[in-house]
N, C-alpha and C positions, 0 to 999 in steps of 0.2 A: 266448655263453651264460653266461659270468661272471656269477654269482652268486645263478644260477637251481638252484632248487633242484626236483630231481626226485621223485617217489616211485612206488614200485611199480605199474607199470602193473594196468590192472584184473583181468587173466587169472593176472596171478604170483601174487595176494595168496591164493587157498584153497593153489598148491601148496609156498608158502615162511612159512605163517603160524609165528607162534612164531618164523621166524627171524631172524638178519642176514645180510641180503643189499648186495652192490656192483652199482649200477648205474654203467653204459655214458655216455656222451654222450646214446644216442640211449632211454635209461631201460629196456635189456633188462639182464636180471639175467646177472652175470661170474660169479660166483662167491657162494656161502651159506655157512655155519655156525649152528651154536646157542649157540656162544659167539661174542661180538664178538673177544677176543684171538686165538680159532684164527680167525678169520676176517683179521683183521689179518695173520697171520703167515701165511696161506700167499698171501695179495696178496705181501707182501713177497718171499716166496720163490717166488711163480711169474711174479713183475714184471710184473702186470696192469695194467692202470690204470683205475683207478675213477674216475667223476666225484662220486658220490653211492655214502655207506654209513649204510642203515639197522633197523632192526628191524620186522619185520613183526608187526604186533599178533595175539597168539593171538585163539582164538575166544570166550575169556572177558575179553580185555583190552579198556580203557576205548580210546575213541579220542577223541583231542580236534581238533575243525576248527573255524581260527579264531583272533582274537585274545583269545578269552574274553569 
């Protein structure tokens, strides 16, 4: 799966919107935060491993699919 890139399956996105969340291998969510840094640091400090970390668009944010 090297270099596949995952994104929040369709069931997470109403209950992690607005946040950063780390996805799995298998693209279930590890671990969120609303900051990327606290999210960062308690990966590092609960030695998780994430395949994929990303931000879940609020309900007001743009979303872009696509190469433009």
């Amino acid at each position: 799966m090297s270099g596949m890139v995952r994104l929040v399956k369709a069931e997470f996105v109403e209950r992690f919107r607005g946040r950063w969340v780390a996805l799995d291998d298998a693209g279930d969510v590890v671990a969120d935060a609303e900051a990327l840094a606290t999210l960062l640091d308690r990966l590092e400090s609960t030695r998780v491993r994430a395949h994929t970390v990303q931000r879940v668009p609020g309900a007001d944010n743009p979303m872009f699919v696509g190469l433009g």
